[in-house]
N, CA, C and O of each residue as an XYZ file, in Angstrom:
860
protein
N     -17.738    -16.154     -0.005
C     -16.558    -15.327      0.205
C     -15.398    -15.745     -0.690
O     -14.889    -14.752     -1.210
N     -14.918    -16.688     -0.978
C     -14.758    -17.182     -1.522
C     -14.018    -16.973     -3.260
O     -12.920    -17.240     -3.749
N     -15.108    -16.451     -3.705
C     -15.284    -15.151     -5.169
C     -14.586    -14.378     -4.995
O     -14.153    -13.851     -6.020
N     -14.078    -13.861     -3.698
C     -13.737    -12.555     -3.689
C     -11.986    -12.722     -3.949
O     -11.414    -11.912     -4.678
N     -11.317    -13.719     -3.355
C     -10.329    -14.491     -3.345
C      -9.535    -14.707     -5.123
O      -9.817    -15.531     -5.993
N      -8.889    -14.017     -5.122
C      -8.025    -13.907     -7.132
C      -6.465    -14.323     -6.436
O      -5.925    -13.708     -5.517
N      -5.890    -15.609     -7.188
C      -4.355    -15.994     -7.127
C      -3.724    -15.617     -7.936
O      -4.128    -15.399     -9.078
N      -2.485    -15.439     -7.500
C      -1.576    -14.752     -8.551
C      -0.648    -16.200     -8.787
O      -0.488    -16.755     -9.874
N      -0.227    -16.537     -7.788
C       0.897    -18.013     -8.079
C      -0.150    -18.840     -6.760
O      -1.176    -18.416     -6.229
N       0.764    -20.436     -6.480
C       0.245    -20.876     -5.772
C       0.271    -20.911     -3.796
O      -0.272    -21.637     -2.963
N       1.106    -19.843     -3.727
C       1.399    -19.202     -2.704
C       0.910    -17.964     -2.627
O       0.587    -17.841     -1.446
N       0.666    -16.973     -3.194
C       0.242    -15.379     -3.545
C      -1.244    -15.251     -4.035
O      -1.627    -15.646     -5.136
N      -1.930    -14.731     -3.213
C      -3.116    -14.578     -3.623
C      -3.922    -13.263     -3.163
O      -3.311    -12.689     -2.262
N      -4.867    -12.760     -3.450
C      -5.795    -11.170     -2.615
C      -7.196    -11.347     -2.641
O      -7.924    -11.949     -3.432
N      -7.497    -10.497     -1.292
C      -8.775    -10.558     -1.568
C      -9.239     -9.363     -1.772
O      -8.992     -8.339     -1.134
N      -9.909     -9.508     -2.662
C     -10.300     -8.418     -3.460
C     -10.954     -6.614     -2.533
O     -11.801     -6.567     -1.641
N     -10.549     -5.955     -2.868
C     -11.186     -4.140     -2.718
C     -12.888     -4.584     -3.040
O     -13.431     -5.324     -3.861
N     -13.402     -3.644     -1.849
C     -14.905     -3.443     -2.462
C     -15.239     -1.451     -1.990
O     -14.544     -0.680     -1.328
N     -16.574     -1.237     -2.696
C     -16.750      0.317     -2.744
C     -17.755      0.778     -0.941
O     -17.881      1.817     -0.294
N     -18.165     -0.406     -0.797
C     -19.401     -0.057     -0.015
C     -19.786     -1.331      0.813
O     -20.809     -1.952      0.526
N     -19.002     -1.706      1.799
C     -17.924     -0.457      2.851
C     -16.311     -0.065      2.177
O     -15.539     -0.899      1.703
N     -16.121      1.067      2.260
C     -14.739      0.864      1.364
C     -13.495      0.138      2.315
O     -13.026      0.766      3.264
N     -13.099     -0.984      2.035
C     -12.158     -1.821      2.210
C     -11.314     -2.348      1.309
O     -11.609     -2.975      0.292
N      -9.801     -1.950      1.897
C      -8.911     -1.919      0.859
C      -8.743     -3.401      0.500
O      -9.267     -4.269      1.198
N      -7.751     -3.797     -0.980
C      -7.625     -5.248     -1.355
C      -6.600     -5.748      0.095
O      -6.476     -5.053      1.104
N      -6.030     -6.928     -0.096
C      -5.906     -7.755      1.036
C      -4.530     -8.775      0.332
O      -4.836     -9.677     -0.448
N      -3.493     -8.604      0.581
C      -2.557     -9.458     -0.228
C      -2.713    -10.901      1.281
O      -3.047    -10.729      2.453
N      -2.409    -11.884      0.736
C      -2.307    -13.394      1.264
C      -1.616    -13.523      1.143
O      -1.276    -12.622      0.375
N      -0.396    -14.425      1.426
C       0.951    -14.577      1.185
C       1.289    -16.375      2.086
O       1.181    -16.307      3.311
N       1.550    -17.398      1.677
C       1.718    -18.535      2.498
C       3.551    -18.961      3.097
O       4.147    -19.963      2.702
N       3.779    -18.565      3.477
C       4.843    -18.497      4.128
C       5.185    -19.909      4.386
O       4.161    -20.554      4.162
N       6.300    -20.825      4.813
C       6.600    -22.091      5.232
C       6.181    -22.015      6.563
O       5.712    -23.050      7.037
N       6.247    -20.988      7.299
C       5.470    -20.991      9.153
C       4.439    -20.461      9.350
O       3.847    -20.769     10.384
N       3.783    -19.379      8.355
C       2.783    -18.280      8.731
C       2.180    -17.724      7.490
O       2.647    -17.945      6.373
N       1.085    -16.965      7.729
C       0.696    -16.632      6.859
C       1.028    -15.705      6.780
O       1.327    -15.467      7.950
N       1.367    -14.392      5.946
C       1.449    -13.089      5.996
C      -0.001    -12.229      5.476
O      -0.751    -12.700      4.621
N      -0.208    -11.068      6.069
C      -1.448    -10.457      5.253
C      -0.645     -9.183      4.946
O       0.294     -8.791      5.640
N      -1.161     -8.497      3.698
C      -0.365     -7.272      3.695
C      -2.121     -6.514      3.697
O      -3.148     -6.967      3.193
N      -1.946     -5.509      4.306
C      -3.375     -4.691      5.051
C      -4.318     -5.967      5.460
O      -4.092     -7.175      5.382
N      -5.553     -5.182      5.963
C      -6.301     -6.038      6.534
C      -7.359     -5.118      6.684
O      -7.876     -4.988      7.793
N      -7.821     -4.343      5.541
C      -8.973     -3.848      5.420
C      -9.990     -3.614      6.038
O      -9.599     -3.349      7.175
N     -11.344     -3.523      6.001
C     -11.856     -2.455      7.124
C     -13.471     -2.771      7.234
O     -14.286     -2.114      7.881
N     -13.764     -4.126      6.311
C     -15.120     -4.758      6.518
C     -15.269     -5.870      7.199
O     -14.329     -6.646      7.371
N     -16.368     -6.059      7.626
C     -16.910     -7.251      8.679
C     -16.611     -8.490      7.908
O     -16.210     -9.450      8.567
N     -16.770     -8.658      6.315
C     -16.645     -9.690      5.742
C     -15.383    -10.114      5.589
O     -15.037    -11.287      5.730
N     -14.670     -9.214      5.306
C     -13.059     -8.735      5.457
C     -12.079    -10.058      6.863
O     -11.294    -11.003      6.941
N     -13.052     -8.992      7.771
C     -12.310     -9.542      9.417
C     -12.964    -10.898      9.583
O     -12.366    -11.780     10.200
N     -14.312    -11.132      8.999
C     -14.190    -13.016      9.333
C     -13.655    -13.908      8.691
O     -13.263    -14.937      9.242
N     -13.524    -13.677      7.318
C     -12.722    -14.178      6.315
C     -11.409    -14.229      6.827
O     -11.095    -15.420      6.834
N     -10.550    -13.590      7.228
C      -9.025    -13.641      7.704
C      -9.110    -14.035      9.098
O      -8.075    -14.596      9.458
N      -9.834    -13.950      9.844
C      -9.480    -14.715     11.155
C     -10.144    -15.962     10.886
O     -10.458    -16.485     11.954
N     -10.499    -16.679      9.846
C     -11.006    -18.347      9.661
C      -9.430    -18.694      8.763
O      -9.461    -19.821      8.270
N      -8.444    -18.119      8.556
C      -7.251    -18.490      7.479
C      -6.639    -19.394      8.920
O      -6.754    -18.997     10.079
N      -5.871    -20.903      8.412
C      -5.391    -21.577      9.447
C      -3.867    -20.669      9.540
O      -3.505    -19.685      8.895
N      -3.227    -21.390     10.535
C      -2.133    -20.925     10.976
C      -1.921    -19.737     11.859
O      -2.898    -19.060     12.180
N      -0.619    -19.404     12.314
C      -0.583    -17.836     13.309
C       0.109    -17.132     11.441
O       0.523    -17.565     10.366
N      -0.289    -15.366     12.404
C      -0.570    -14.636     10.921
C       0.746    -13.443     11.408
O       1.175    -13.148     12.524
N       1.110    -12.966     10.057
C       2.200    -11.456     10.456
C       1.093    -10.806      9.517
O       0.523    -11.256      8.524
N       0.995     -9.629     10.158
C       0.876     -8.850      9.650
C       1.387     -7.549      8.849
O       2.048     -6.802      9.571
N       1.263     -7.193      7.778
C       1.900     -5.732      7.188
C       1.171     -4.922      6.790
O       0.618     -5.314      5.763
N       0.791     -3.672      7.179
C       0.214     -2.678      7.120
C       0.959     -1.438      6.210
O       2.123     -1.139      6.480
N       0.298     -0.802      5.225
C       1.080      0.069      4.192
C       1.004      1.026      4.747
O       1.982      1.747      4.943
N      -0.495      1.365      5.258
C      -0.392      2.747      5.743
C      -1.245      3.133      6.723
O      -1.696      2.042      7.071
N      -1.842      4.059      7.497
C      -2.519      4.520      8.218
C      -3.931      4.387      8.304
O      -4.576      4.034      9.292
N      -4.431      4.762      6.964
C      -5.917      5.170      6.450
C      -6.684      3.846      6.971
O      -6.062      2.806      7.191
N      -8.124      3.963      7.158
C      -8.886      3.105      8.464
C      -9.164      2.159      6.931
O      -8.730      1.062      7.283
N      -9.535      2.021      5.778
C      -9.562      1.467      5.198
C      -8.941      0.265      4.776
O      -9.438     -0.709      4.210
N      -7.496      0.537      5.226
C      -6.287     -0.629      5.145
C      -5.977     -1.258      6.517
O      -5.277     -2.249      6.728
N      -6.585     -0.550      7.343
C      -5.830     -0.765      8.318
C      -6.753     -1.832      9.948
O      -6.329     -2.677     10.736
N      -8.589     -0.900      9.678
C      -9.228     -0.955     10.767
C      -9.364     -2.501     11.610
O      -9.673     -2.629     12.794
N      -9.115     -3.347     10.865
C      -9.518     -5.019     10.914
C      -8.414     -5.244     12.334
O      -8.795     -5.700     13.412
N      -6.737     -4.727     11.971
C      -5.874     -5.532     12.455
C      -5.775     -5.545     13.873
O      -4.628     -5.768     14.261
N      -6.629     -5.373     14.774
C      -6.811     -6.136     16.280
C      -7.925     -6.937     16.350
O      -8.384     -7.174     17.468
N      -8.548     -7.488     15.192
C      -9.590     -8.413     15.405
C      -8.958     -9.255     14.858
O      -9.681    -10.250     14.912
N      -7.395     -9.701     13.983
C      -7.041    -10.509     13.365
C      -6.155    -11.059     14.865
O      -5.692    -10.157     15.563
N      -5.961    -12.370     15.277
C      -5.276    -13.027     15.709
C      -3.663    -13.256     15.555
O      -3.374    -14.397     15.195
N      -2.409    -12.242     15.795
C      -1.323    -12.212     14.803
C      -0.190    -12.573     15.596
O      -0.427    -12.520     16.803
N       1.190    -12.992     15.229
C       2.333    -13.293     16.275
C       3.516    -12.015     15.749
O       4.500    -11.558     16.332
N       2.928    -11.712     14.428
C       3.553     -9.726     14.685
C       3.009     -9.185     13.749
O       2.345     -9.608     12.803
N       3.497     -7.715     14.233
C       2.650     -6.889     13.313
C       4.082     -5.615     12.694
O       4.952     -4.998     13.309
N       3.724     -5.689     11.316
C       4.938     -4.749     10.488
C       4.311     -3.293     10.014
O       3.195     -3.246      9.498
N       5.079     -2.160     10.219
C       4.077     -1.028      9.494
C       5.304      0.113      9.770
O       6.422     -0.109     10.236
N       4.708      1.445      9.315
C       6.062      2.299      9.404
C       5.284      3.062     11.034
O       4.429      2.696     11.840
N       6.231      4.336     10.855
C       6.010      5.068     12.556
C       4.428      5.335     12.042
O       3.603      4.652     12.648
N       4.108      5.872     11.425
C       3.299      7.011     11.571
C       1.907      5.663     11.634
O       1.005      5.941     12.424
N       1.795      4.674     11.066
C       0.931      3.934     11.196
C       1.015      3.502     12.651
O       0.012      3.480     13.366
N       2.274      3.147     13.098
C       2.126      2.929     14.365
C       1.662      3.670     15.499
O       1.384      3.262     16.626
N       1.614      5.036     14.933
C       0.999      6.312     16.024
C      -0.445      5.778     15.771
O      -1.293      6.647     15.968
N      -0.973      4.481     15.357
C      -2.486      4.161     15.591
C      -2.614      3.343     15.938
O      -3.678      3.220     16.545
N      -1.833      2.284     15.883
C      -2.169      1.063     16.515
C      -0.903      0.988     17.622
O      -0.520     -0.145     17.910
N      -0.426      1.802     18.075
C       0.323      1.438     19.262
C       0.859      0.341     19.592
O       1.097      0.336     20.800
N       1.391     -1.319     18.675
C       1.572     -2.021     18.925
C       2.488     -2.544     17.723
O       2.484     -1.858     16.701
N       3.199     -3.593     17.754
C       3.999     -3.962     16.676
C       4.980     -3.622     16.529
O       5.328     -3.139     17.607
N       6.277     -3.485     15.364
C       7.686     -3.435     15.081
C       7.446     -2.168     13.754
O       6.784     -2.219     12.718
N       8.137     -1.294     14.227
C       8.342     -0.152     13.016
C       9.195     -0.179     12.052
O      10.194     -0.605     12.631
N       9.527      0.008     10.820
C      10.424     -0.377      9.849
C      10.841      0.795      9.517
O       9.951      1.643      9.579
N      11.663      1.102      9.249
C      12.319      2.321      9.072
C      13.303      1.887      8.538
O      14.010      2.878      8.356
N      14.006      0.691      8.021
C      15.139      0.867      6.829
C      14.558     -0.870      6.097
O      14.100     -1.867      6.656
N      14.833     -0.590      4.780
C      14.990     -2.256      3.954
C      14.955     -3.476      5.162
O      15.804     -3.450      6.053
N      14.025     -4.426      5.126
C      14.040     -5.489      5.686
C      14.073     -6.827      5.041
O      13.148     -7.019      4.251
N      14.617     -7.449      5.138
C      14.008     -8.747      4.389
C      14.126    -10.187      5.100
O      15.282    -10.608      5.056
N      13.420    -10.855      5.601
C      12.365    -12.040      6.295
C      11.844    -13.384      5.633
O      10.863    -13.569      4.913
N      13.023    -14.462      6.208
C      13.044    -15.566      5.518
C      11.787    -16.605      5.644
O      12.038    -17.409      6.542
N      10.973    -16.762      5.256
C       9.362    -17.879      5.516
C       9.150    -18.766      4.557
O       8.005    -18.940      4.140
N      10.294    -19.518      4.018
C       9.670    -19.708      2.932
C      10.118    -19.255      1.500
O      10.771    -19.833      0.630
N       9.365    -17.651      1.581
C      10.013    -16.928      0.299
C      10.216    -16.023      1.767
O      10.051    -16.004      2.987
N      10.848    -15.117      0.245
C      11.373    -13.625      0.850
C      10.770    -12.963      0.950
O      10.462    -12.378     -0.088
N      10.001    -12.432      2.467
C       9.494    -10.871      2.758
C      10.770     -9.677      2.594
O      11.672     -9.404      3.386
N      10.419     -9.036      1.098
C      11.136     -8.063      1.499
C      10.668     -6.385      2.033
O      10.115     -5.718      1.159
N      10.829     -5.853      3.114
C      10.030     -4.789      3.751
C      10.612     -3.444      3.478
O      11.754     -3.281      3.908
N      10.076     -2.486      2.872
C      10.600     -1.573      2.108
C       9.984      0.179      2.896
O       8.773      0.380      2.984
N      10.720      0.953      3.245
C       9.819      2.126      3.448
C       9.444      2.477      1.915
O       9.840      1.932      0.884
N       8.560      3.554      2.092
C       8.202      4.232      0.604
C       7.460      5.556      0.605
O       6.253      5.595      0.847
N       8.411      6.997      0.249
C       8.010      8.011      0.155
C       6.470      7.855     -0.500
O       6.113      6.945     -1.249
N       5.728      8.870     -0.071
C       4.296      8.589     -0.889
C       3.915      9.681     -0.548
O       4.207     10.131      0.560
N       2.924     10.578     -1.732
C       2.335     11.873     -1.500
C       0.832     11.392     -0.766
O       0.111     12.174     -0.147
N       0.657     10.529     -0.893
C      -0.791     10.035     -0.646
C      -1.003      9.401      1.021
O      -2.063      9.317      1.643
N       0.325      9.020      1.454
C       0.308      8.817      2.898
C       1.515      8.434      3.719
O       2.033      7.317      3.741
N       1.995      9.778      4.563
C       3.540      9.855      5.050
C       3.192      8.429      5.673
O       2.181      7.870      6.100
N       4.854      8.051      5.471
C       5.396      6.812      6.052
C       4.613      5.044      6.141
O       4.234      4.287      7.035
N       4.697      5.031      4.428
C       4.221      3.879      3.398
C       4.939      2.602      3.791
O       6.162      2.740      3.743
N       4.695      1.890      4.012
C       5.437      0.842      3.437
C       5.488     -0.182      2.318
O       4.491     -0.041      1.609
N       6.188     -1.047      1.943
C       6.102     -2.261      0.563
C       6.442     -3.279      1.561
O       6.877     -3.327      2.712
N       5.941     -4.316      0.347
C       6.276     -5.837      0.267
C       6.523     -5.979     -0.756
O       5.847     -5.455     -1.641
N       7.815     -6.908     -1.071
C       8.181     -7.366     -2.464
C       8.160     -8.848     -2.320
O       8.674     -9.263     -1.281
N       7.852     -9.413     -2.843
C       8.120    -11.045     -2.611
C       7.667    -11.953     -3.840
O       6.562    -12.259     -4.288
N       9.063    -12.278     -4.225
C       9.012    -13.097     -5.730
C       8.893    -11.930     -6.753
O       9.715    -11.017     -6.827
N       7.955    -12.034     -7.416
C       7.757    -11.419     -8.677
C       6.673     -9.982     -9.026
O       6.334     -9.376    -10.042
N       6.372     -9.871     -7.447
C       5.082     -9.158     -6.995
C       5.097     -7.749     -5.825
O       4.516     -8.185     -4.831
N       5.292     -7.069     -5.701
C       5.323     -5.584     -5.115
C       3.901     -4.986     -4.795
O       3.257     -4.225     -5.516
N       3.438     -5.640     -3.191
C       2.352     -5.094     -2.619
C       2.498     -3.557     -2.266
O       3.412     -3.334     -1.471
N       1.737     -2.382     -2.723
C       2.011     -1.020     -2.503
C       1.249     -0.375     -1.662
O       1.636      0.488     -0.873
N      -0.408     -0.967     -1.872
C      -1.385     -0.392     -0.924
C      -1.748      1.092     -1.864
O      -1.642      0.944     -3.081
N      -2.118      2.338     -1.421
C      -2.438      3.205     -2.417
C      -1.259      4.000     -2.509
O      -1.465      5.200     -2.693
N       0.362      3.493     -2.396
C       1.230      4.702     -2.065
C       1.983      5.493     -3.346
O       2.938      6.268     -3.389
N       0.955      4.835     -4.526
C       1.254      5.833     -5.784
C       0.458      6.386     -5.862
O       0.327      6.540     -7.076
N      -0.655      7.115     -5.160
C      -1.553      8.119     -5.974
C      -1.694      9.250     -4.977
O      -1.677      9.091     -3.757
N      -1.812     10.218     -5.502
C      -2.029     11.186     -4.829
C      -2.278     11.748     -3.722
O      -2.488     10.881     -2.873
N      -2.378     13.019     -3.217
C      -2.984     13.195     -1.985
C      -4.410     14.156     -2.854
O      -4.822     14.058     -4.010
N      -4.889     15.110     -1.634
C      -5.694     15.999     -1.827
C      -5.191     17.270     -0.477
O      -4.861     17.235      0.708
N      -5.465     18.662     -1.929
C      -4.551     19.621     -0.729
C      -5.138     21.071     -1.097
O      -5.701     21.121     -2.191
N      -5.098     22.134     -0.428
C      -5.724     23.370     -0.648
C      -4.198     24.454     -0.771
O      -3.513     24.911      0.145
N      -4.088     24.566     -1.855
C      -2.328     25.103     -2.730
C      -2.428     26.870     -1.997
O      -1.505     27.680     -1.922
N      -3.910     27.045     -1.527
C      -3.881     28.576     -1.406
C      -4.460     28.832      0.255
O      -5.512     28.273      0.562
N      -3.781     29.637      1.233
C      -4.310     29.502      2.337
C      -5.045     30.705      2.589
O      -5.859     30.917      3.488
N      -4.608     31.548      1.576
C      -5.842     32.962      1.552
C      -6.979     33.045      0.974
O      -7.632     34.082      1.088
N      -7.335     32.232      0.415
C      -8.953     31.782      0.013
C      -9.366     30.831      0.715
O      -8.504     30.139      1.259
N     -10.609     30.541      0.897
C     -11.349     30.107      1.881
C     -12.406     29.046      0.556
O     -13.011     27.984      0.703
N     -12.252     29.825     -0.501
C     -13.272     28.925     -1.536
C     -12.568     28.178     -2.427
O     -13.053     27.585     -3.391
N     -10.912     28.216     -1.960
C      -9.824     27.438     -2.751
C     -10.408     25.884     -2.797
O     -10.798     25.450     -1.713
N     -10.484     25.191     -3.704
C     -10.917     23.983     -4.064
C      -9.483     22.967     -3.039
O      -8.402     23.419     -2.661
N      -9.985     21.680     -2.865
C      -8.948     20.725     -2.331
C      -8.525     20.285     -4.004
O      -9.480     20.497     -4.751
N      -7.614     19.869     -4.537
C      -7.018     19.872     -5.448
C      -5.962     18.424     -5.262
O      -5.177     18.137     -4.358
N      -6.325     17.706     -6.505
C      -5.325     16.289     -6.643
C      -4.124     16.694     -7.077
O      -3.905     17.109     -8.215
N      -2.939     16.539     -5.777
C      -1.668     16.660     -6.111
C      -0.855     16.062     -5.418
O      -1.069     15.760     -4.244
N       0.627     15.699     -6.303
C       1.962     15.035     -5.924
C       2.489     16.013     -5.193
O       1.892     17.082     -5.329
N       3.839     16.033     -4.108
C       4.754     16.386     -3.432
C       5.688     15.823     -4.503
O       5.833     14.626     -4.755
N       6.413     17.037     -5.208
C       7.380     16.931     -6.542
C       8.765     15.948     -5.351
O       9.449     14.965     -5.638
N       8.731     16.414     -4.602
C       9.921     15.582     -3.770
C      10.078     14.632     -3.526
O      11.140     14.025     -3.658
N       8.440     13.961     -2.831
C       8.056     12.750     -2.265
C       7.917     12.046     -3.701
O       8.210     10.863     -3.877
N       7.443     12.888     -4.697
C       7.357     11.809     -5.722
C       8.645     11.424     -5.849
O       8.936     10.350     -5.322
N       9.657     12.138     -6.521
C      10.860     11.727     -6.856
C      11.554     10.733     -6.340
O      12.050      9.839     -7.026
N      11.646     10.818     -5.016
C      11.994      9.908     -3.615
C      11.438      8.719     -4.179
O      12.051      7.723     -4.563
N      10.322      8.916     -4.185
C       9.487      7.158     -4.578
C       9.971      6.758     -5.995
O      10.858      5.958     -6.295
N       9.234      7.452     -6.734
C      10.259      6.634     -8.152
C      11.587      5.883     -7.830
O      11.746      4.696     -8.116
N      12.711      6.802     -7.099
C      13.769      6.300     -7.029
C      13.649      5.143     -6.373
O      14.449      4.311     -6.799
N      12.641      4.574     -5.090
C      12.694      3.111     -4.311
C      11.967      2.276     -5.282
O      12.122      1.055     -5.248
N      11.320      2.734     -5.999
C      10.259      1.439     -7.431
C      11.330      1.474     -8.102
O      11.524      0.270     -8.268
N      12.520      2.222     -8.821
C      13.378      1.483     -9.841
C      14.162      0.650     -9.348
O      14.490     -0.148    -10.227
N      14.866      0.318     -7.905
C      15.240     -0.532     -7.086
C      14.920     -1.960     -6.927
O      15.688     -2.806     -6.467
N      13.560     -2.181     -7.404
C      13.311     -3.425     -6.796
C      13.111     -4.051     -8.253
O      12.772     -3.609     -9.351
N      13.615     -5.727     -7.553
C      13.278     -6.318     -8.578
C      12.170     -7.232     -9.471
O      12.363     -7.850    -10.518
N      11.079     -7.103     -8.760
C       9.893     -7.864     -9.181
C       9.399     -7.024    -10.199
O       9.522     -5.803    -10.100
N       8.878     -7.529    -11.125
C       8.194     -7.129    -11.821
C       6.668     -6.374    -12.355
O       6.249     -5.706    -13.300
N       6.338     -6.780    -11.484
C       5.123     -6.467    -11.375
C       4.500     -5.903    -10.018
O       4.812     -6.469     -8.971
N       3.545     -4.700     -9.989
C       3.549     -4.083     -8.755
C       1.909     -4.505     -8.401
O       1.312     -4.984     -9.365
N       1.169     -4.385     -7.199
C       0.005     -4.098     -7.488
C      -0.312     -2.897     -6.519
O       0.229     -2.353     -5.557
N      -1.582     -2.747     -7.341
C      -2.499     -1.424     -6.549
C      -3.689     -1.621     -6.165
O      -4.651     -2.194     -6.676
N      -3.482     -0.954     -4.977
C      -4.950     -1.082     -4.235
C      -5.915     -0.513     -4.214
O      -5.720      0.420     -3.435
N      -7.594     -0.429     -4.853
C      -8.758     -0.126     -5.408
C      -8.567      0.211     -6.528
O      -9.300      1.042     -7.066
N      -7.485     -0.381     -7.177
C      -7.304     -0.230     -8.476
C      -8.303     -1.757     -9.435
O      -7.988     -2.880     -9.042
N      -9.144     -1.695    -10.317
C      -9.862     -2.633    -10.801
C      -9.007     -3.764    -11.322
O      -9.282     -4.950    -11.143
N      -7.863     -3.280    -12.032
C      -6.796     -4.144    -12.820
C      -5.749     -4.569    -11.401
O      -4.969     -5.474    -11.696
N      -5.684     -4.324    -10.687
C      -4.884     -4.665     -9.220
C      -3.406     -4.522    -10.140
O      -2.732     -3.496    -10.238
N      -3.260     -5.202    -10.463
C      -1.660     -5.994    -11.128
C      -0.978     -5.072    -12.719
O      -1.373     -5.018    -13.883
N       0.058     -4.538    -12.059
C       0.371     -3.685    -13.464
C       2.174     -4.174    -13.448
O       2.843     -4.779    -12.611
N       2.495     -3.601    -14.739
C       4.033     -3.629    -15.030
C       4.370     -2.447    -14.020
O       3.846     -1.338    -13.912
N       5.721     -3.211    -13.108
C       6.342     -2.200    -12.592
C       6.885     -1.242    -13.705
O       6.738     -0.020    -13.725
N       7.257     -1.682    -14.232
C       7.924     -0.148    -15.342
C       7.271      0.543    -15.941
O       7.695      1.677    -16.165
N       5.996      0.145    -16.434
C       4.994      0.822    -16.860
C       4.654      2.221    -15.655
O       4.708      3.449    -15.726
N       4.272      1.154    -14.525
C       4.063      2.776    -13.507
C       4.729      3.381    -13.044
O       4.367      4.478    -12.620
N       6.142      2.894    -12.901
C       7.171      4.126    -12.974
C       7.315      5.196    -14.103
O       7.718      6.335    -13.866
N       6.939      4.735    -15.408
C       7.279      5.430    -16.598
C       6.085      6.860    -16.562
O       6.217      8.040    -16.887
N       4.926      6.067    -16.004
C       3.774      6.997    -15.529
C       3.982      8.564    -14.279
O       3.697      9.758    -14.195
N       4.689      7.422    -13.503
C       5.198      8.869    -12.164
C       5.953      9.335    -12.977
O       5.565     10.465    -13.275
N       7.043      8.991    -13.621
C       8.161     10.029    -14.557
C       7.586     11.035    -15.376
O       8.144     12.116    -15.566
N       6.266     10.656    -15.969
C       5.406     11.492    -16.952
C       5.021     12.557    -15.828
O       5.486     13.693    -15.915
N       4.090     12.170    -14.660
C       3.890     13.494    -13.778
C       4.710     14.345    -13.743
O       4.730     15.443    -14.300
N       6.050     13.438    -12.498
C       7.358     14.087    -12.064
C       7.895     15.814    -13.203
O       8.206     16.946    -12.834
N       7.792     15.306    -14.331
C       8.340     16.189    -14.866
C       7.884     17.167    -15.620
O       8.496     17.885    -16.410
N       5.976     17.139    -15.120
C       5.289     18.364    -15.685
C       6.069     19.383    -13.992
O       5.997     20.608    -14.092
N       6.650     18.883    -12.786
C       6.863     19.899    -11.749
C       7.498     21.371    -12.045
O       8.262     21.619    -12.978
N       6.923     22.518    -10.841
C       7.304     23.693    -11.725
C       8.390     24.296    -10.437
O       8.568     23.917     -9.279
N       8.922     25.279    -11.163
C      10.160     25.837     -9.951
C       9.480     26.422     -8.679
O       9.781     26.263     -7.496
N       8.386     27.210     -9.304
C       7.470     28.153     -8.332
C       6.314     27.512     -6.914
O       5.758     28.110     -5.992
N       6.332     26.089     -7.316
C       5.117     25.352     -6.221
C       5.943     23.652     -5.565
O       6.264     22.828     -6.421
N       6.088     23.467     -4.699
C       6.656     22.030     -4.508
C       5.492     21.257     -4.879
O       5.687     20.112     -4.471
N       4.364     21.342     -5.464
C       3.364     20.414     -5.929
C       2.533     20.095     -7.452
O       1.474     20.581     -7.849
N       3.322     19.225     -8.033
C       2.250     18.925     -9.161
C       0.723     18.611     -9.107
O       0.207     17.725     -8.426
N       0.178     19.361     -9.822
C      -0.846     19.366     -9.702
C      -1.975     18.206    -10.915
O      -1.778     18.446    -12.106
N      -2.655     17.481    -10.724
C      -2.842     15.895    -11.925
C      -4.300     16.346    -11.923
O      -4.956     16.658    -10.929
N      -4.723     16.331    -13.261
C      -6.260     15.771    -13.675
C      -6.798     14.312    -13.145
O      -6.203     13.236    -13.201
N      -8.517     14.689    -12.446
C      -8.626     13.607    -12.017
C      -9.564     12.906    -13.112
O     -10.236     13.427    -14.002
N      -9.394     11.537    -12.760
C      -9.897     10.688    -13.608
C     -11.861     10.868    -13.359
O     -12.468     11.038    -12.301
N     -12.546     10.714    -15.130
C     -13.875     10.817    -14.979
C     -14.168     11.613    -15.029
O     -15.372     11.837    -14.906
């Protein structure tokens, strides 16, 4: 298990995304009292691996989807962080709904984050590093409700995007990561410069950009 485990500094580390079972990556975080996990993914290897980590654990959850999320009542925790709408699933824990930031050590800083890909996102920023979970990519949506053979279609919420760009130029770490992304770790400015490239193919006539999918 072990392998699966990539450090970023000597406090910051993930465990890695896999395809099959799909389970999202796994940020580690060593706190001076606790450990932090940001998601807690959704495989068996996943949930024994994090309940063998010493110490009591916080948890932070980005978003809803069972992938990021399914593990966190088999993890052992003394709290749990996430926005409402995640909490309409796990019924338990502290909801974030404005900027937080949480002294351990380093700085948890707890961020909401518009996202077309899953209402009521949250971040972690801490040090030099911006845990996102998948809340830059897309959703999937059917643009036409009078066809029935209308394709589901990869697209932004021109609004929700905008919204988000504006909370990523805000922060100050540098570097963001993404989750089932192979490269995990990108320049924050780089992927803002990327949503700006979408953002502004948007048209007057549809609140949704519509993106080529990759492959």
């Amino acid at each position: 298990m072990e392998s699966q485990i990539f450090s970023l500094t000597d406090r910051i580390s993930y465990w890695k995304a896999t395809e099959n079972p799909l389970s999202a990556d796994i940020g580690i975080l060593k706190g001076a009292r606790n450990t932090w996990l940001f998601d807690v993914g959704s495989s068996e290897e996943a949930a024994v691996f994090l309940q063998s980590l010493p110490g009591e654990k916080i948890l932070v959850l980005s978003h809803f989807h069972p992938d990021h999320i399914t593990n966190w009542s088999r993890i052992p925790h003394r709290e749990l962080y996430q926005g409402a709408n995640t909490y309409g699933y796990t019924k338990s824990g502290t909801i974030i709904d404005k900027e937080q930031t949480i002294e351990d050590g380093l700085s948890f800083h707890l961020v909401p984050l518009p996202s077309s890909h899953a209402k009521g996102s949250l971040l972690l920023e801490v040090e030099d590093y911006v845990f996102l979970g998948d809340a830059t990519y897309c959703t999937r949506k059917k643009l036409s409700a009078v066809s029935m053979e209308q394709p589901f279609l990869p697209v932004y919420n021109a609004q929700l995007l905008k919204e988000e760009i504006e909370v990523l130029k805000k922060l100050r770490a540098r570097y963001v990561l993404l989750s089932h992304d192979e490269a995990f770790c990108h320049e924050r400015k780089e992927v803002v410069e990327e949503l700006e490239q979408i953002y502004s193919r948007r048209r007057k006539d549809t609140p949704y950009i519509v993106v080529e999918e990759e492959g």
